[in-house]
N, C-alpha and C positions, 0 to 999 in steps of 0.2 A: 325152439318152442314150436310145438304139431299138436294142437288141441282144437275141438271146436267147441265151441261154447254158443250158450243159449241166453238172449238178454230181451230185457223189452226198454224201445224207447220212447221217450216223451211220457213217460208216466205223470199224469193229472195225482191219480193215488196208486197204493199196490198191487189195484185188480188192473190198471191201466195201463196207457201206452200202446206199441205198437210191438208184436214177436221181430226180431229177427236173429239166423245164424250167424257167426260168425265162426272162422277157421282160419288160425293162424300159421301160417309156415305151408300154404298152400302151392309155392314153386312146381314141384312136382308134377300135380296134377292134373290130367289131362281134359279137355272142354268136356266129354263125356261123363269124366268122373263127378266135377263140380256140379253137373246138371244134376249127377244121380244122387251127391251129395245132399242137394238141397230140394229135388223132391223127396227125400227119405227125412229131412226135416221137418219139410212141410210149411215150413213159414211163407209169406208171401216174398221175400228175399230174405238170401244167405250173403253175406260177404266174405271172399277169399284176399285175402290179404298176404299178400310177395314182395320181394324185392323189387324195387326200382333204379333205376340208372339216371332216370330226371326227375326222380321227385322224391322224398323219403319213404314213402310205399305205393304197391301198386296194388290197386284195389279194384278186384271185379266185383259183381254182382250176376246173382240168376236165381230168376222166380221158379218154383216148380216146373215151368214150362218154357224157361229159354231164360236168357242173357237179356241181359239190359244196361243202359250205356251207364246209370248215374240212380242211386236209391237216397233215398236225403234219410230214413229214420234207421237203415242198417251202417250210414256210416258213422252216424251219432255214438251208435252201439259199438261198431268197433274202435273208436276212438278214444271214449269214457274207457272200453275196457283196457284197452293198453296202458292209460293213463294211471287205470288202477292194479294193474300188473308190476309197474314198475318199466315198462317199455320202453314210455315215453315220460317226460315233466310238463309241467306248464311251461306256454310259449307256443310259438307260430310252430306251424309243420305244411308241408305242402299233400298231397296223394294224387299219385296217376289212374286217371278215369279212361273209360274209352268219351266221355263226354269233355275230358281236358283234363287240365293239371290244376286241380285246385286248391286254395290257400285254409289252414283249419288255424282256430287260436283253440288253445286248451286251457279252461279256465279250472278249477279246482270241482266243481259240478256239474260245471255242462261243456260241451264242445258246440264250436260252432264254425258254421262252415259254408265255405264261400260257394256260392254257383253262379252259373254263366247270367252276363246283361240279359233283363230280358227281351224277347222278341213277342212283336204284340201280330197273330196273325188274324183271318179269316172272323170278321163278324157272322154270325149264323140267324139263320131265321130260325123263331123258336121254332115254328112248325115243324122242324127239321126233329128235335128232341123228345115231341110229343110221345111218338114210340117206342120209348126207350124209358120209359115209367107210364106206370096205369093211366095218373094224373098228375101237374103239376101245376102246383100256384105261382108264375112267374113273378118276381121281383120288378113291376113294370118302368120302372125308372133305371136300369141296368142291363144290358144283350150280352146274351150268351155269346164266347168269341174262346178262340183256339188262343193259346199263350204257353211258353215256354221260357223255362232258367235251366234249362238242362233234358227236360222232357216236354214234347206235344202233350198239351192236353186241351179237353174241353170247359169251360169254368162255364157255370149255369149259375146265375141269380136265381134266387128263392125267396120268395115272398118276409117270411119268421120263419121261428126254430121248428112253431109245431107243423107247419106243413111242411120242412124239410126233412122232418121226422117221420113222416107220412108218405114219404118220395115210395114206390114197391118198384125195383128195377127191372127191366126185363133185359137179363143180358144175353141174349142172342141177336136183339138190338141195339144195345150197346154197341156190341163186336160187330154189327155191321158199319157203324154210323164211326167206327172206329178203323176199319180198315179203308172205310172211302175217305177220311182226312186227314188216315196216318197219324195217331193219335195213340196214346196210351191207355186213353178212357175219360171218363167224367169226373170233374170235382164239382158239385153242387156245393153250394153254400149259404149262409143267409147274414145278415149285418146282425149286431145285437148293442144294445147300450152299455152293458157291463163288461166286455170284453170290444175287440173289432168283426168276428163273424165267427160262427160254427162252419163246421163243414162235413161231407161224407162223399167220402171218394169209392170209386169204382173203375176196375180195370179188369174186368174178366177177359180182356183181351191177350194179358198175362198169368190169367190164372189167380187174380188177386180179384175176386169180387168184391169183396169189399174191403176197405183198410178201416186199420182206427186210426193210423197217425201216419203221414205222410210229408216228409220234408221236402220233396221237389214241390209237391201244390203248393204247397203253405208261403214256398219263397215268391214263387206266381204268382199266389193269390194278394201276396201281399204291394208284389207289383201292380196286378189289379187293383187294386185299392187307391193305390197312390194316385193312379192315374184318371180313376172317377167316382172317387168319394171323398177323402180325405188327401191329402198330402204331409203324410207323417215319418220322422225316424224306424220307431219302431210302430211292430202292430203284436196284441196277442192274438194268436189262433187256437180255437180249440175244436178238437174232433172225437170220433168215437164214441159218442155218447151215447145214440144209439144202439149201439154194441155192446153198453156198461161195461166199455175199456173205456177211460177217460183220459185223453191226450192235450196237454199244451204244448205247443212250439210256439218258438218266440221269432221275428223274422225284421232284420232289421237290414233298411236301406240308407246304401250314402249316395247322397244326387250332390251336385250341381246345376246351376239355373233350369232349375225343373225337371234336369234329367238324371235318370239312376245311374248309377256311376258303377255301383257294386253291391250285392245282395247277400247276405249272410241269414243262414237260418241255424238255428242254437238249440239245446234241452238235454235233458239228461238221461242215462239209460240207467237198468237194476238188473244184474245176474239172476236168474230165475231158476 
């Protein structure tokens, strides 16, 4: 099987979710081709998907503009789709990252899938973030801080929905404030009462200025959470919205006295 296929994941509704490629029986091909593969897609990541030797597949990733160790909403997509290929069935499966070897369960609608413990780094002064949007209404009971399940990023507290609605990015600021902390970019966010927070992410650092649905943040973010708002199982997240893509990912942590033990972030994809 050599096909690439076009899906979107975490669909909230039809117009929603998040694009990503997928290309199956990608062995062959060489780093050039997959780069040129998936600028000619366009999406913010493609997944190539090969044989593995330690794990049941070996799954890249690469934005328009370069490789990347771990994408959480293209491997949603490629997951769902094999499951609905006939590939795979329901039941654990493992996939080789360059960010590790990780554990997926395949449930009948959604996959969901494991990423790395998190790691809590670098608290940030806001002042630090100020130039990397016109203005922003900090969240003043929450600091911005670098946090990682598989990717660097930046998590920003936001006040509500409407001023994270409001965020205007400047990313040439971003990409700067990105390459001095090694970072993949920003996920702003905000708490909400009917769900656990909205979010809108930004990565022009890869070529992904904006996302609608992003499964590395969301597993983060959800580590975030655990550690200074709530202390929960699960959490919903939702993103995109400003975008009028409407994304939900679901992100569910198992701790031990107090601490996270293992992170799974879950949703389902649609053939487009």
């Amino acid at each position: 099987m050599d096909k690439l296929y076009r899906l979107s994941a975490f669909p909230k509704t039809k117009s929603g979710g998040n694009l990503a490629g997928v290309y199956i029986g990608a062995d062959s091909l060489s780093d050039i081709e997959m780069l040129q593969i998936a600028l000619n897609v366009g999406y913010s990541e493609t997944a190539f998907v090969m044989e593995s030797k330690v794990a049941d597949f070996k799954v890249r990733f690469f934005t328009p503009l370069s490789e990347v160790d771990l994408c959480g909403h293209a491997t949603i997509a490629t997951f769902n789709l094999l499951r609905n290929l006939g590939v795979i069935s329901l039941g654990n499966y493992t996939q080789e990252t360059k960010a590790g070897i990780l554990n997926l369960v395949i449930k009948e609608t959604e996959i969901f899938m494991e990423q790395p413990s998190p790691m809590y780094g670098k608290i940030l002064k806001k002042s630090e973030l100020l130039k990397c949007f016109d203005t922003i209404a900090f969240d003043e009971s929450l600091l911005p801080q670098i946090l990682s399940t598989g990717l660097r990023e930046i998590f920003l507290p936001i006040n509500n929905r409407y001023e994270l609605d409001q965020l205007n990015p400047n990313f040439d600021n971003i990409i700067a404030l990105s390459k001095k902390y090694n970072v993949i970019g920003i996920h702003a966010f905000c708490l909400d009462q009917e769900i656990d927070a909205y979010g809108r992410n930004f990565a022009p650092i890869v070529g992904a200025n904006e996302e609608s649905a992003t499964g590395t943040s969301n597993g983060a973010l959800g580590c975030y959470l655990y550690k200074y708002v709530e202390q929960k199982e699960k959490y919903i997240l939702r993103q995109g919205y400003k975008m009028k893509q409407p994304s939900e990912i679901t992100t569910i942590l198992e701790s031990n006295n107090n601490q996270i033990q293992r992170v799974w972030v879950g949703g389902s994809a649609i053939v487009i």
